[in-house]
N, C-alpha and C positions, 0 to 999 in steps of 0.2 A: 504494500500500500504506500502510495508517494505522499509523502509529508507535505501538506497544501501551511503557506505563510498563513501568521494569523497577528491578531493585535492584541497584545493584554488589555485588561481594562486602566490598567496607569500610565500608558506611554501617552498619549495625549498630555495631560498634566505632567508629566516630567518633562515632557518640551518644552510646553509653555510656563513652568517654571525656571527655564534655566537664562542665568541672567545674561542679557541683553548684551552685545560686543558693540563698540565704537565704530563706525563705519566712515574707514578712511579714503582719500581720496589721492590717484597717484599720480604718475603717468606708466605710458607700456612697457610690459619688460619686470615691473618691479612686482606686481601683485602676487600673492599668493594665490593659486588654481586648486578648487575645491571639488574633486570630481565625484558625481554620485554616481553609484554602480548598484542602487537599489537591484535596478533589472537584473542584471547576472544573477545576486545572488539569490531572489527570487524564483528564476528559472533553472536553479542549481539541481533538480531531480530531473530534469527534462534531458534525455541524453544529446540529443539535437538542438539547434539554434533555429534560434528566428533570424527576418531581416534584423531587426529593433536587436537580437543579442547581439548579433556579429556588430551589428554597429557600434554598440557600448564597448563591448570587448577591443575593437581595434580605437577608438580613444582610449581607451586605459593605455594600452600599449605603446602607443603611438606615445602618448603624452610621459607617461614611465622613460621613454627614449627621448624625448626633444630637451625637456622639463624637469629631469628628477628630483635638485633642489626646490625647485618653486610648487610640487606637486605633494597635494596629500586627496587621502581617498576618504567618502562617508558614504553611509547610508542612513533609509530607512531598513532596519534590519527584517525579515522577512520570518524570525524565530522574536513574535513578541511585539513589531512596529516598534522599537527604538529607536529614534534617528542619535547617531554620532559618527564623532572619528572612527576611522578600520584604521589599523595597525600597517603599515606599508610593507614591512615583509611578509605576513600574513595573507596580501592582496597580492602580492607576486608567485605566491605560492601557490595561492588561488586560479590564478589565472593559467597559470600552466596544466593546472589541473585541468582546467577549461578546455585549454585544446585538447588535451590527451582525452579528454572526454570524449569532444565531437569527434577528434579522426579516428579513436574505437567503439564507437557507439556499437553495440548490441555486438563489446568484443566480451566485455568486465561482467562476471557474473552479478545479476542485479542486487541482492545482500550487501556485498564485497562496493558496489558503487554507492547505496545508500550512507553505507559506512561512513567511508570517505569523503563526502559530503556533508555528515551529521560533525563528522571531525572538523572540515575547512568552516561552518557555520560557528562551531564553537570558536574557532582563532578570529574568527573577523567581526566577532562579537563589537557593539557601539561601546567606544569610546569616550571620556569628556572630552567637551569641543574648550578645545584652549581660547584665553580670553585673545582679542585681535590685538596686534597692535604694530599692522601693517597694513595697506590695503589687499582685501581677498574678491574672489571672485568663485561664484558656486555656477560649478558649469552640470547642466542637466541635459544630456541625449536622450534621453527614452521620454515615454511620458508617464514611467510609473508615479504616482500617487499624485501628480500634474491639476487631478479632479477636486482635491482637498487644497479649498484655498488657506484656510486657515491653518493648516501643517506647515504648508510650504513660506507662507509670513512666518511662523513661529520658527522655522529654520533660518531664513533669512538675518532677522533679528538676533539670533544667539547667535549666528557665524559673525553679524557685520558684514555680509558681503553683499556685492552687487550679483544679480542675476543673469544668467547668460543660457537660455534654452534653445536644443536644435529640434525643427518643428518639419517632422516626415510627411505629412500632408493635411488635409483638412476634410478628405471623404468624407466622412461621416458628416459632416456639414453640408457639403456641397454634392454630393449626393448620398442624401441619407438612405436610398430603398438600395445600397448596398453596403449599409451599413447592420453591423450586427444587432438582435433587441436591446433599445436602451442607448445604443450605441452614439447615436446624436449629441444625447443628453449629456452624458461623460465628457464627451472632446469637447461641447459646448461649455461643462466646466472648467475645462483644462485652457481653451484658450482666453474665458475668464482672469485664469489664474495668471498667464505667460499676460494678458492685457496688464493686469495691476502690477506684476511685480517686474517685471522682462527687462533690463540696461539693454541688453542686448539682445538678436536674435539669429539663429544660421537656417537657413532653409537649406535643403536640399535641391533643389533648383529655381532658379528664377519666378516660374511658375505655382513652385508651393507659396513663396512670399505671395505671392500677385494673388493668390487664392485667399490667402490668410486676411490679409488687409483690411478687406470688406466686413470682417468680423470683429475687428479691433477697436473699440469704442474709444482708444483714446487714439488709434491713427498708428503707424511707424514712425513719425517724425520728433526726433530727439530722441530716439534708440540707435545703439549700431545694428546694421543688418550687412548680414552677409549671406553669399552664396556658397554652400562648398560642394561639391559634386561627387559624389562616392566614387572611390574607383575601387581595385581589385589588387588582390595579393601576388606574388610569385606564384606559379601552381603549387609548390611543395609545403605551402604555409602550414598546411594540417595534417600533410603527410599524404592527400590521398595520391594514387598512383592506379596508371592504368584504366581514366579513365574511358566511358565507352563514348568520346565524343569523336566528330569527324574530326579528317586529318588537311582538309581545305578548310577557308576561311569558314567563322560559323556566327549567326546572331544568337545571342543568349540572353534568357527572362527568365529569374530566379526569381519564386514567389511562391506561398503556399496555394495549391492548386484547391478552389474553390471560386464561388459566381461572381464575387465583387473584387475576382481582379481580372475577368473581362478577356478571358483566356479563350473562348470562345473566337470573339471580336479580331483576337490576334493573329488567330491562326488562321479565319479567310483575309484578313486584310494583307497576310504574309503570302495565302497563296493566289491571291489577284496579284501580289508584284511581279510574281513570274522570277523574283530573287534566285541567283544558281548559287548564294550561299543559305548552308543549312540552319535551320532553327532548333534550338537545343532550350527547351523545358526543363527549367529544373528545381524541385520541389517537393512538398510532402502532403497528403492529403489533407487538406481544409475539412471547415464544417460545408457540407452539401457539396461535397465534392464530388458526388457520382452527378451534378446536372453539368460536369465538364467532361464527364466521358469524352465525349465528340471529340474537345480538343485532343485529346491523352490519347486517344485509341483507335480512331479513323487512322489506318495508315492506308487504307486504298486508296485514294486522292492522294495525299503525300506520294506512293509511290510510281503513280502515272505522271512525274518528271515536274510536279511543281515545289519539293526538297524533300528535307529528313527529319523527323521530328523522333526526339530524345528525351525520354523523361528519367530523369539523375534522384535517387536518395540523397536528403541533405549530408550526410556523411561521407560521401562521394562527392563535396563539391570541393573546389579549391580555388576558390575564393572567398 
């Protein structure tokens, strides 16, 4: 049975008791980076990633390498809702653990993996958030707990920091009838949340800002925003090998295979191109993922010369 995060009844109140940090003001370069890794370690029972893990996962990493003086890790802890400091050797540990996870997923006997998890949750246990007395910056990639405005003030407040959130899209907004039940309602609190407290903001392409905007009752003006564009690892990042892709050029769309991500739509709009590069699907089965059959499993069309369509396990991806 997968140990599902839960909240005590006191983490609320131990939040919003803890006293308040000075919120300094700097220039670049100098601030302390406050990264939350809620998500990982929330998803710590799941042997596979999402989009949303690998994304958090490669800023840990990334910023572990650019940053390691100026970098400390928090969460909202997922054993309890405690938000603090994580220990930084503890999150390096963790994190390796992480890939070794995904590139053996369904290698580790499930016991033997819960274990090891119940262990890494113990080490990366919160923290006291030290008082400031620099300026910091609490940078949040995912949108876990995004929907509690009130959390994320009271975190604000004890760090002293400025806020810096990266915002994956606005679907659920923009169109809700493919959004999950309730699902509106959530991201409509979340971008609430990114509207009151947000310094800054990264979209993941142009278009997510441009989507966001129209939501933001106080506007983007006098936030930083930026663009940053995902890109993709070395193949050997996770270790897979051999994978079953073409050996000519190939388009790839990594996503969990289900109806509101339009997998359908792609795959005749791929084959009206007449493209002589192949299309490589790669992904794990969503909720309602048998109304994408069609795309996943028609290979008659596919094989009468308009490409090749490849459906990948997330632990077989490498990137």
């Amino acid at each position: 049975m997968t140990l599902r995060p839960f909240n005590a009844p006191g983490a609320r109140l131990a939040l919003r008791s803890k006293r308040a940090s000075q919120l300094f003001q700097g220039v670049r370069g100098e601030s302390e980076v406050i990264l939350d890794i809620s998500r990982l370690l929330s998803r710590s029972f799941h042997p596979s990633p999402t989009g949303i893990d690998r994304v958090e996962y490669v800023y840990a990493r990334e910023l572990l390498e650019r940053m390691p003086d100026r970098l400390a890790f928090a969460a909202v802890h997922p054993a309890g809702g405690y938000y603090g400091r994580l220990d930084k050797s503890a999150v390096r540990q963790f994190l390796a653990f992480t890939t070794a996870k995904w590139r053996n997923a369904g290698v580790v006997p499930a016991g033997e993996g819960k274990a090891a998890v119940i262990r890494h949750m113990f080490a990366t246990r919160p923290r006291p958030v030290p008082r400031a007395r620099a300026p910091r910056v609490y940078l949040q990639v995912s949108p876990h707990h995004l929907d509690d405005h009130a959390q994320v003030g009271a975190i604000l407040r004890a760090e002293g920091a400025k806020f810096i959130t990266l915002v994956h899209d606005v679907i659920p907004l923009s169109h809700p009838e493919f959004a999950r039940p309730q699902g509106a309602e959530e991201h409509l609190r979340r971008v609430r949340t990114i509207d009151s407290f947000a310094s800054g903001i990264i979209g993941n392409s142009q278009a997510t800002i441009d989507a966001l905007e129209p939501h933001m009752r106080h506007g983007l003006d006098g936030r930083a925003v930026r663009v940053a564009h995902f890109g993709a690892d070395a193949p050997d990042i996770f270790g897979a090998k051999d994978e079953d892709v073409p050996d000519r050029p190939y388009f790839v769309y990594i996503s969990t295979i289900e109806p509101r991500k339009n997998l359908v739509r792609l795959v005749e709009a791929y084959r009206l191109s007449g493209s002589r590069r192949a299309l490589v699907i790669a992904g794990e089965d969503g909720p309602a993922a048998s109304a994408c059959q069609g795309a996943r499993h028609d290979r008659a069309g596919l094989r009468a010369g308009v490409g090749l369509l490849y459906t990948l396990r997330s632990d077989d991806l490498s990137v």
